[in-house]
VOGU-3710 file (C-alpha; in Angstrom, 3 decimals, decimal comma):
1> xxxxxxxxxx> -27,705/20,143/14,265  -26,470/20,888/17,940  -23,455/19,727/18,860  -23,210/16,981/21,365  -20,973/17,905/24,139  -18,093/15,543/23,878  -14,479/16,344/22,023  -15,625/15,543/18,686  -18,529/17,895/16,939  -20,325/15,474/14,768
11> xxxxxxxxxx> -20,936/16,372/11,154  -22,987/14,504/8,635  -21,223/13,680/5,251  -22,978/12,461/2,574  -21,471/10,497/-0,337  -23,077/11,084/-3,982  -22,639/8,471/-6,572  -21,883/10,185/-9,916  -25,167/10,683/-11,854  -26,984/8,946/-9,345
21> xxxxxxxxxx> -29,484/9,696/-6,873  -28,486/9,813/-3,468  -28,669/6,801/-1,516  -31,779/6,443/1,107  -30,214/7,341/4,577  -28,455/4,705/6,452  -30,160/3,715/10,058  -27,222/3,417/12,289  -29,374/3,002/15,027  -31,112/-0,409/13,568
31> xxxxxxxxxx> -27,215/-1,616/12,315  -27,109/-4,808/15,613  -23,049/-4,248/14,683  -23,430/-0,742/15,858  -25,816/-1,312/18,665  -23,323/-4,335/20,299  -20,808/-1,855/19,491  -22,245/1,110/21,251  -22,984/-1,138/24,632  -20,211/-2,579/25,239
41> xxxxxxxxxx> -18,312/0,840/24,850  -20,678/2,241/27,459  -20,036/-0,802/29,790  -16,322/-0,494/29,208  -15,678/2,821/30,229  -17,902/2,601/33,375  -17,008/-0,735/34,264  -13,871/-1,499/32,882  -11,052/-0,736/35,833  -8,936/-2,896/37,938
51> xxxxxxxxxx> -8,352/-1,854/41,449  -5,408/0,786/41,464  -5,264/1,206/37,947  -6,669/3,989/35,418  -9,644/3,286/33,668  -9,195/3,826/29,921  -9,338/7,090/28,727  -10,456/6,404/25,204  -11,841/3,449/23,213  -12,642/2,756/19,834
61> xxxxxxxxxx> -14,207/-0,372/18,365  -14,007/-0,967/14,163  -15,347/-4,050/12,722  -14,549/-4,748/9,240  -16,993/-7,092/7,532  -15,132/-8,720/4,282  -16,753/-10,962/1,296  -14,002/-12,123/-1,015  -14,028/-14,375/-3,739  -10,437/-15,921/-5,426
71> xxxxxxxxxx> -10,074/-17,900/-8,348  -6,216/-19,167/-9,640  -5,097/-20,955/-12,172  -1,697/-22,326/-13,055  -0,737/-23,918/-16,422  -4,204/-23,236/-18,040  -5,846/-25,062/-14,800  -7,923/-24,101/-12,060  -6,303/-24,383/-8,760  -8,363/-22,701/-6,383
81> xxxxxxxxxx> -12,060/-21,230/-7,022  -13,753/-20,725/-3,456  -15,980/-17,267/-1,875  -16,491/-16,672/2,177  -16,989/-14,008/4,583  -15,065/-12,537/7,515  -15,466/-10,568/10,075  -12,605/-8,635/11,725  -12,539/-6,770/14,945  -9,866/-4,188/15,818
91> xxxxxxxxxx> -9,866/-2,738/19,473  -7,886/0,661/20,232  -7,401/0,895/23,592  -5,375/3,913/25,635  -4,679/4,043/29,452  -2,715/6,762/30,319  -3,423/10,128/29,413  -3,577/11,756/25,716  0,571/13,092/27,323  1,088/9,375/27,598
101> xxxxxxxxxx> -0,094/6,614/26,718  0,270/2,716/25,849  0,175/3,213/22,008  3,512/2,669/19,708  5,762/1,096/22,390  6,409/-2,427/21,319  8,073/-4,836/24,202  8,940/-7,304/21,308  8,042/-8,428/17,804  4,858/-10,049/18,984
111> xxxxxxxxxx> 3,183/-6,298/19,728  4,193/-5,176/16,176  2,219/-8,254/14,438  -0,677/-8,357/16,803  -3,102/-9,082/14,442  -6,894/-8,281/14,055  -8,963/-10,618/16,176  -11,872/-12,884/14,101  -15,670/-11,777/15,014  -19,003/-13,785/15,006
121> xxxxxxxxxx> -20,250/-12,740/11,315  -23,682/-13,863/12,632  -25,801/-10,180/13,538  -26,322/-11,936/16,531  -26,394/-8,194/18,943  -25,601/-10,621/22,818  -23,566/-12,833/20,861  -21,313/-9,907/19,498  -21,300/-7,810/22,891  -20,037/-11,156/24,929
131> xxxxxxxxxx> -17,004/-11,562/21,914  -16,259/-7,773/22,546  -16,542/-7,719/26,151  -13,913/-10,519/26,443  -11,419/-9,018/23,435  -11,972/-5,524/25,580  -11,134/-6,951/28,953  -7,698/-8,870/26,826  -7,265/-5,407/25,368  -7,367/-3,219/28,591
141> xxxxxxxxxx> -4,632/-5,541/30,326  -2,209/-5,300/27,619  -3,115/-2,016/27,368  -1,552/-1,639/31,056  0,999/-4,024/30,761  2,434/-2,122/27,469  1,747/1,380/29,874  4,395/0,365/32,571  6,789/-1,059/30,004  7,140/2,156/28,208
151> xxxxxxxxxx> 6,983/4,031/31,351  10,083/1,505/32,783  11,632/1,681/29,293  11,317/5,953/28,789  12,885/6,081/32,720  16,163/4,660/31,274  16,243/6,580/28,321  14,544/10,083/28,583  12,752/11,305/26,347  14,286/14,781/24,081
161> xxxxxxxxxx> 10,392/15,883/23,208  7,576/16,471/25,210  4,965/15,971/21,642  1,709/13,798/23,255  0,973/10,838/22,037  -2,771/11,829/21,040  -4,246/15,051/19,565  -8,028/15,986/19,743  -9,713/16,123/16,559  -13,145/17,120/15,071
171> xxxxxxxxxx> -14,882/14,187/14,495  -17,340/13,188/12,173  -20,537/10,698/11,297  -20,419/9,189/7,959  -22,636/6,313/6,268  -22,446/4,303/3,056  -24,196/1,666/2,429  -22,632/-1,679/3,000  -20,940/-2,851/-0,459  -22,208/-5,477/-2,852
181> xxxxxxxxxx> -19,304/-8,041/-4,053  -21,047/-8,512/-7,313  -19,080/-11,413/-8,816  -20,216/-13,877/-11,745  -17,552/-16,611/-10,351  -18,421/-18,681/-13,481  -17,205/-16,106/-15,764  -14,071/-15,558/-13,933  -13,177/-19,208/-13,908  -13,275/-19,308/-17,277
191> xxxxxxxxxx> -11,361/-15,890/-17,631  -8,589/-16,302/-15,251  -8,171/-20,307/-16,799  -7,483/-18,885/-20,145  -5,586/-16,267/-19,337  -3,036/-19,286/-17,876  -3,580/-21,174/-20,885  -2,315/-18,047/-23,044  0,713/-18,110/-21,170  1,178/-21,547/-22,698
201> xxxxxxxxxx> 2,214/-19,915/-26,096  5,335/-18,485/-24,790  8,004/-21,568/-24,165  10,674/-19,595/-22,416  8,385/-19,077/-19,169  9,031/-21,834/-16,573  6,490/-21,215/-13,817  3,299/-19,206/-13,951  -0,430/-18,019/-12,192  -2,678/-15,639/-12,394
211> xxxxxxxxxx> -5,418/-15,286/-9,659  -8,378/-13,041/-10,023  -9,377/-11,076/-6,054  -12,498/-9,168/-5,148  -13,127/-8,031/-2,199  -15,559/-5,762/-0,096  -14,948/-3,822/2,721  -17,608/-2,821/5,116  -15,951/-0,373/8,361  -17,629/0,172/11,315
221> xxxxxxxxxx> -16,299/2,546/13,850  -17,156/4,289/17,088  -15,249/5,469/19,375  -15,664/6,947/23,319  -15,738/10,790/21,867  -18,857/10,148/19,566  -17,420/9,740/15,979  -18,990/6,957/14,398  -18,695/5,440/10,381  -19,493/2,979/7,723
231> xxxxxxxxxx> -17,491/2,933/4,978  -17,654/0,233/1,683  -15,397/0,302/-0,100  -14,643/-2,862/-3,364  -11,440/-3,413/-4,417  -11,290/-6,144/-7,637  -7,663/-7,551/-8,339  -6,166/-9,197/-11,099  -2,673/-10,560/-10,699  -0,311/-12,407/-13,716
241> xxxxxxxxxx> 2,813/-13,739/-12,475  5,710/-15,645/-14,672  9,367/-16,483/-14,047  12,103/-17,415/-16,777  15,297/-17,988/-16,718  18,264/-16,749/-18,689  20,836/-19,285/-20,009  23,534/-18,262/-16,994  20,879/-19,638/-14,550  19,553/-15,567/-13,802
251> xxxxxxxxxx> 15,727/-15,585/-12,688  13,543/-12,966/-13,708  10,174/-13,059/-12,324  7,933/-10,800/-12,736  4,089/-9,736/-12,466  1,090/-7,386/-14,080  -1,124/-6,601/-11,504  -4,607/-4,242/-12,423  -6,190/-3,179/-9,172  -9,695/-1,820/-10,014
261> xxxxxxxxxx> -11,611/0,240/-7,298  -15,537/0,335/-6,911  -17,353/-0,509/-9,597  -14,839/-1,193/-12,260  -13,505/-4,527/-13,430  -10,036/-5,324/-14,600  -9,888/-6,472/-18,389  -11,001/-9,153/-19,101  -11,248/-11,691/-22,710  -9,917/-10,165/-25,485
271> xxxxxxxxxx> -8,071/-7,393/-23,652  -7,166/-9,741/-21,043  -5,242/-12,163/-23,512  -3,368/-9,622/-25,665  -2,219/-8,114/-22,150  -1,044/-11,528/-20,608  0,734/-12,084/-24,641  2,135/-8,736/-24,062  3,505/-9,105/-20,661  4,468/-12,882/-21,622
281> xxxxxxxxxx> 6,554/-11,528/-24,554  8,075/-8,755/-22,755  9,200/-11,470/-19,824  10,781/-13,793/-22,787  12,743/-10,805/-24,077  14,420/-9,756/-20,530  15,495/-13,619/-20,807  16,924/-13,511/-23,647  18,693/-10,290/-23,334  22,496/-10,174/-23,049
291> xxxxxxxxxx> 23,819/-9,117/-19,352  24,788/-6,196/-17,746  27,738/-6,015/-15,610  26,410/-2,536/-14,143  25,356/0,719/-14,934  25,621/4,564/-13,693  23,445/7,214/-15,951  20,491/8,199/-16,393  17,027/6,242/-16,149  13,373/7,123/-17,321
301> xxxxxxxxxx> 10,487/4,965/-15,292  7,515/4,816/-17,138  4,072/3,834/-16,159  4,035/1,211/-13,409  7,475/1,576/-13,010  6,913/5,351/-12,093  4,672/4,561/-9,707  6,270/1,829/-7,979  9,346/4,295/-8,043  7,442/6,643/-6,529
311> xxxxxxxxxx> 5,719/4,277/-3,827  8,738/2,967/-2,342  11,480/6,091/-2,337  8,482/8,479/-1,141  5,208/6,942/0,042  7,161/4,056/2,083  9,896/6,865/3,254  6,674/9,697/4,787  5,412/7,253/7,630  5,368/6,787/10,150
321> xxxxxxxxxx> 5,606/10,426/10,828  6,979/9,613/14,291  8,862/6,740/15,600  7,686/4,200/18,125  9,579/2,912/20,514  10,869/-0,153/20,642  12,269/-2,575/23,095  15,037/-4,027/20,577  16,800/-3,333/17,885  14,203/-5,416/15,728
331> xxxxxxxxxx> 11,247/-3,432/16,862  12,692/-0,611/16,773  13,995/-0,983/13,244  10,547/-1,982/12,737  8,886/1,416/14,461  11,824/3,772/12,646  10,095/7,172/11,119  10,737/7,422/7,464  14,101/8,629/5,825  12,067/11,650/4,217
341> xxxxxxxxxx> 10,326/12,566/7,518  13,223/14,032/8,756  13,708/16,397/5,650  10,140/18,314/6,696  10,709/21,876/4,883  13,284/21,126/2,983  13,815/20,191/-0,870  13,281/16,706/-1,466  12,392/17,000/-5,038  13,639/19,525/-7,665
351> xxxxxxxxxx> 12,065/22,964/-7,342  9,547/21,787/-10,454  8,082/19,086/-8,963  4,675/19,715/-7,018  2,791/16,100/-5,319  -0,546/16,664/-3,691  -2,818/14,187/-1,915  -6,281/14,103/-2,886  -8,433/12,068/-0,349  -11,898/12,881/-2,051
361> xxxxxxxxxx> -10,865/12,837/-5,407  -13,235/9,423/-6,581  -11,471/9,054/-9,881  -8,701/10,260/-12,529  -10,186/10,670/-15,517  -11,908/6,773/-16,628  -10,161/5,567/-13,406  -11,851/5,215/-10,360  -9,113/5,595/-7,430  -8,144/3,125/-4,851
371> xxxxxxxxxx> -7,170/5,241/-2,533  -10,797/7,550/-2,677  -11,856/7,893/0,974  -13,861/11,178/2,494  -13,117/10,372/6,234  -10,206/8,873/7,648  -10,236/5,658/9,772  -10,379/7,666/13,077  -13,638/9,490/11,697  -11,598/12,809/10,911
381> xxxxxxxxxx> -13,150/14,394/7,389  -9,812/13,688/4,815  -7,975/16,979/4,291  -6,580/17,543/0,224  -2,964/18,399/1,081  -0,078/19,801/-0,479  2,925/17,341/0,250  5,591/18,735/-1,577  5,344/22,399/-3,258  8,844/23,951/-4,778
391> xxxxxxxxxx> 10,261/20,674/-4,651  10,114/20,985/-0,603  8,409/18,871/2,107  5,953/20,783/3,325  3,091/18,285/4,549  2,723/14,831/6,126  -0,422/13,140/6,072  -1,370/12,846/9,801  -3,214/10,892/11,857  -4,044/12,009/15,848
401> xxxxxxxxxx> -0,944/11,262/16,804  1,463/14,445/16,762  4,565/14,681/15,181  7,297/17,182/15,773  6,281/20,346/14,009  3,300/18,527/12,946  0,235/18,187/16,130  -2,782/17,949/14,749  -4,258/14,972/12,342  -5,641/15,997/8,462
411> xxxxxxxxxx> -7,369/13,322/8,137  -4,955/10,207/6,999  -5,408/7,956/9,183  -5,462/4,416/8,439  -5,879/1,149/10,611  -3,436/-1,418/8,999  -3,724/-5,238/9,917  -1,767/-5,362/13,220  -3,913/-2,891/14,605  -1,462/0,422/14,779
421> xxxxxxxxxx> -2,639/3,296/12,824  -0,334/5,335/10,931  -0,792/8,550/8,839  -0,888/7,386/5,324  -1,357/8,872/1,805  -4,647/8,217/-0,401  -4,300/9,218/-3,703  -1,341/10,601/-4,652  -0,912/13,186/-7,649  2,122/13,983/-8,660
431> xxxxxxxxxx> 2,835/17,549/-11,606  5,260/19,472/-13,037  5,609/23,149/-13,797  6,718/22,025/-17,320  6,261/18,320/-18,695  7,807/16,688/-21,468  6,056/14,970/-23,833  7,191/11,264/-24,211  9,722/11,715/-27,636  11,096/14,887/-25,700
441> xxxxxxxxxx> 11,601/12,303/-22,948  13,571/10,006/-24,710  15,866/12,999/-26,438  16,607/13,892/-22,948  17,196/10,690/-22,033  19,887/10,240/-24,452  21,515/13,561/-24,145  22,085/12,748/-20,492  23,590/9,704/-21,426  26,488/11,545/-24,446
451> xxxxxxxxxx> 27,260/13,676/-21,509  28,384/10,706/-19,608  29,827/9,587/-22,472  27,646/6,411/-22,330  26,318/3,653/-25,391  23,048/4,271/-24,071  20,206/4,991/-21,553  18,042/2,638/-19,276  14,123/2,787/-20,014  12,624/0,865/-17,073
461> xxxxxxxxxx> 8,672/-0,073/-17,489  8,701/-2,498/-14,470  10,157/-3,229/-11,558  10,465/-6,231/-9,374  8,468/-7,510/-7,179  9,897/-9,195/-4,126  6,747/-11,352/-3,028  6,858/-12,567/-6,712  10,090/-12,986/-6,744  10,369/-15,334/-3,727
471> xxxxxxxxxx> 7,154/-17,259/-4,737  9,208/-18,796/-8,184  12,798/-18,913/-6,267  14,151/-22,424/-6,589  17,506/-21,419/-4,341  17,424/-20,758/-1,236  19,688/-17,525/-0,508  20,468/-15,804/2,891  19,008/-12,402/3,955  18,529/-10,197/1,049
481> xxxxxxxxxx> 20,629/-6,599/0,971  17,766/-4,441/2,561  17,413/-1,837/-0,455  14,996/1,046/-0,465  14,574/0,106/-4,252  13,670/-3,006/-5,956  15,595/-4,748/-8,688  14,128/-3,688/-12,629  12,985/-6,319/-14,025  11,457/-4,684/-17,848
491> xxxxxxxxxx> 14,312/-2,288/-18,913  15,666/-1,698/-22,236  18,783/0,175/-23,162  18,079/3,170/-25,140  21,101/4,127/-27,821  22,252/7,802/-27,898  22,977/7,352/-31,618  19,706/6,210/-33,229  17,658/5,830/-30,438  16,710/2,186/-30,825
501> xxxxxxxxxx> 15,464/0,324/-27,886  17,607/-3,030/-27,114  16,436/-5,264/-23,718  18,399/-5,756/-21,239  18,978/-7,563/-17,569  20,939/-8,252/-14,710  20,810/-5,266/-12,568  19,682/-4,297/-8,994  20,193/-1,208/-7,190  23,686/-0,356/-5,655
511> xxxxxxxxxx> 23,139/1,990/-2,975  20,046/3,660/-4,017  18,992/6,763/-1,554  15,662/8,638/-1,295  18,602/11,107/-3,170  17,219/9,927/-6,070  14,090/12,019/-6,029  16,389/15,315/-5,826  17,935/13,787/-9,244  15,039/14,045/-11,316
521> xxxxxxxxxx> 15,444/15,905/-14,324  12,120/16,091/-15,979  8,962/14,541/-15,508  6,247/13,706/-18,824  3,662/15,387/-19,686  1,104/13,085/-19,108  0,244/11,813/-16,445  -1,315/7,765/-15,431  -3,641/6,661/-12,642  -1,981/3,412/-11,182
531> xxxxxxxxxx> -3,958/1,757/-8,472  -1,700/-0,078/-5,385  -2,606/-2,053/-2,412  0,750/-1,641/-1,459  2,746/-3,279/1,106  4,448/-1,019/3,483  8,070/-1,567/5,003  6,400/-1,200/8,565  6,087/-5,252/9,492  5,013/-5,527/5,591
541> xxxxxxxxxx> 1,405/-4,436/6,126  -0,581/-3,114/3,261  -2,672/-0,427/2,220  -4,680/0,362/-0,705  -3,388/3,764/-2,444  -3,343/5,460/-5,674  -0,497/6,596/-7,724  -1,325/9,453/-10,315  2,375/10,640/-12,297  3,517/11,034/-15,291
551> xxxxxxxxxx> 7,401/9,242/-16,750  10,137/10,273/-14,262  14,092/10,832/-15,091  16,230/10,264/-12,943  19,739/12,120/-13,840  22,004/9,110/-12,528  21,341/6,345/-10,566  23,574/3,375/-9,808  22,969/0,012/-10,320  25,605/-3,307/-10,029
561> xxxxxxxxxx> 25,243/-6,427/-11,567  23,547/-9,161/-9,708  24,883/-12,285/-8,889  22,235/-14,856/-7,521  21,680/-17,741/-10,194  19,383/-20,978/-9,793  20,244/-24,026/-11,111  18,925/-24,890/-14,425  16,607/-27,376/-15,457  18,250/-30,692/-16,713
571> xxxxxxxxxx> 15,451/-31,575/-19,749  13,844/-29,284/-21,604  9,960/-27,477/-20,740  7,623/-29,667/-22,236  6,172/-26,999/-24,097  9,163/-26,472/-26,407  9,873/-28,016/-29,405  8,849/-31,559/-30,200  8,017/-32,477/-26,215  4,710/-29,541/-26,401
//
């Protein structure tokens, strides 16, 4: 196929279901989405110009079409059960110059949270071209406004770089077809309502839910250079939550959360119960467990505690790439570059320790992947990469805008809520040269541990999570110490001398660096697929990504005991002794 002549040389894509036939071509030119789409971008960038002012120089339109259904139930009852559709419009609008532009300058908090605007979800083709015409024309003069702000702001303080704020990029079409939700809401009722009665059995837990999420995501994109998309994408959640207290007035909350991509379903009946009895127990225990006053040693992360490790020391610490600028020291807190960013070729993990990102890879052995997308949100094909190789930093994922050392996107991009694109992993796969298998782990472990002449090791399976955390808080503390790392909240000692396993609670971090990843001593040998839609420190947006690692230990990390308490209740839950 000839290319067009514009920037972007467009490429057709096609996406094969496994052991499936492939899908009947999608008619992009019959979608009335794409058609309002495609006018009012023509009107805009002939039309669109105040007198004495630049036109824009490049516009792109997505519109996200959502179907989600939510059921929760608390205390073996149904709280919510309702379905509905949404349609989302995101407008990316630059005056300047690719040099210059409007983009990633924020004047105050409000340009950091500017949210995605609603749509008509009618495919109503003049009544979606007025609602864009009017969201452009909004667009376009904060697009100026936000110009001569950073201009005023960068004439005060000069710039050390002369990187652009936008790269070209080869541009691509690509079509799925729009994504089913599939749900069988009675079923789920009846699923996520006993799951909240199981939690019933287990008298030590205070407060409880568990909510069951699906969702579909339909993308639309064009933009001014020709690239043009649809991408579907379903993402199915399941989320159990508890809190308990300990009898010195400690809270532990914490949460099991199975995000399942495409077609795949959490678990559900049988395997649904003995997991919430499982992660019920497991919660009582941590209660009941004597206190730690604080600890310095060695720690293994298993499973989701790996990955959550791994998301919030790495993924959280690689973007943005490049910093915005920011009016104030909120924003520009807000718009900071990650820690890790600024280690680019050099070691950030021991020399063993190899993590590549694998855009295109649909699934990890049974597990379809979360974070499985072939093009990016900026309709650049998504580049496999090679993040860290010898333990070093050699790759960011990139959108199309540069980053010192770094000019040219691969592919990452990803639109989050506000509206600001960032460069943003996919699925994650983390490998080592030599793994060790789980008992060799555990021997390690406690080796570690005689050399520091410690009782024990800490085994960590889970780690806390804040939202969760502040959902079941009765007190009311001030500000939170910002740590990179959240509190543990399923950890077990592990005894040099016979190696029993004894829980244990009361910690959070003391000072925990992205240092911590140089630490690592030894990674397993197998390795576990753990999907995320995980919430980034940038204005707390999220992001759906997958985690594939094995166990990680860490060869000392520090943690202090911590001190908030809640009150206790006065009478005694209902559900113990002679009151169930």
């Amino acid at each position: 196929m000839k290319a067009l002549a514009t920037k972007c040389a467009l490429a057709f894509l096609v996406l094969l279901a496994l052991a499936a036939p492939a899908p009947a071509a999608y008619d992009a030119g019959a979608d009335p989405v794409f058609r309002a789409m495609a006018a009012e971008m023509d009107r805009s960038l002939t039309e669109l110009v105040l007198p004495g002012m630049a036109p824009p120089y490049f516009l792109a339109y997505r519109v996200q079409d959502s179907e989600e259904a939510y059921i929760e139930a608390r205390y073996g009852a149904l709280t919510r059960s309702e379905r509905g559709r949404q349609r989302y419009l995101y407008i990316e609008l630059r005056a300047g110059g690719p040099e210059l532009d409007n983009t990633w300058f924020a004047a105050d908090w409000r340009d950091v949270y500017n949210m995605r605007d609603g749509l008509v979800e009618e495919d109503d083709v003049l009544g979606l071209r007025r609602q864009l015409w009017l969201l452009t024309d909004a667009a376009y003069k904060k697009s100026l406004e936000n110009l001569a702000g950073k201009q005023a702001w960068l004439a005060s303080h000069p710039r050390t770089d002369s990187i652009p704020d936008f790269a070209p990029a080869e541009c691509v079409e690509h079509f799925d077809a729009p994504a089913a939700l599939g749900v069988d809401m009675a079923a789920w009722e009846r699923r996520v309502r006993e799951a909240a009665a199981a939690l019933q059995d287990t008298p030590a837990l205070q407060d409880w839910s568990v909510s069951y999420n699906a969702s579909t995501a339909d993308k639309r994109y064009l933009n001014s250079e020709g690239g043009r998309h649809l991408r579907a994408a379903v993402y199915r959640v399941l989320d159990v939550s508890a809190t308990a207290q300990a009898a010195d007035g400690q809270r532990l909350s914490a949460s099991r959360r199975w995000v399942a991509a495409a077609g795949q379903e959490p678990p559900a009946d049988r395997a649904l119960r003995a997991e919430v009895e499982s992660f019920a127990g497991e919660l009582a225990a941590m209660a009941a467990a004597e206190p730690l006053d604080g600890y310095a040693g060695p720690v293994l992360f298993t499973g989701d505690a790996a990955a959550a490790l791994l998301a919030q020391l790495f993924v959280n610490q690689i973007l943005p790439a490049r910093s915005g600028i920011g009016a104030d020291d909120y924003t520009r807190q807000l718009l900071e570059e990650g820690k890790l960013v600024r280690r680019l070729n050099r070691r950030v993990f021991p020399d063993f320790v190899t993590v590549r990102d694998e855009p295109a890879r649909a699934s990890w052995g049974e597990v379809l992947l979360a974070g499985y997308r072939p093009v990016d949100d900026e309709s650049v094909r998504a580049e496999a990469l090679t993040l860290v190789a010898g333990g070093r930093l050699v790759n960011l994922p990139m959108s199309r805008r540069p980053a010192k050392k770094l000019g040219a996107s691969n592919g990452h991009a990803y639109t989050l809520q506000n509206q600001w694109t960032v460069g943003a992993p996919t699925n994650l796969i983390v490998s080592a040269k030599k793994g060790l298998t789980e008992k060799k782990l555990l021997a390690e472990l406690r080796r570690i541990a005689r050399e520091f002449d410690l009782e024990y090791g800490l085994l960590v399976e889970r780690l806390e999570d804040p939202a969760v955390a502040w959902r079941y808080r009765w007190s009311q503390p001030g500000m939170p110490e910002q740590e990179l790392l959240s509190a543990p909240v399923v950890v077990y000692k592990v005894y040099t001398d016979d190696g029993r396993l004894e829980p244990a609670r009361g910690l959070v971090p003391d000072d925990v660096t992205v240092r911590a990843l140089r630490d690592v001593t030894a990674l397993g040998k197998e390795a576990e697929a753990v999907n995320l839609i995980h919430t980034l420190g940038m204005g707390s947006m999220s992001l759906p990504i997958s985690i594939v690692t094995p166990a990680i230990l860490v060869e000392e990390m520090t943690f202090k005991a911590g001190s908030e308490r809640d009150p206790l209740p006065f009478s005694p839950s209902p559900l113990a002794g002679d009151g169930r």
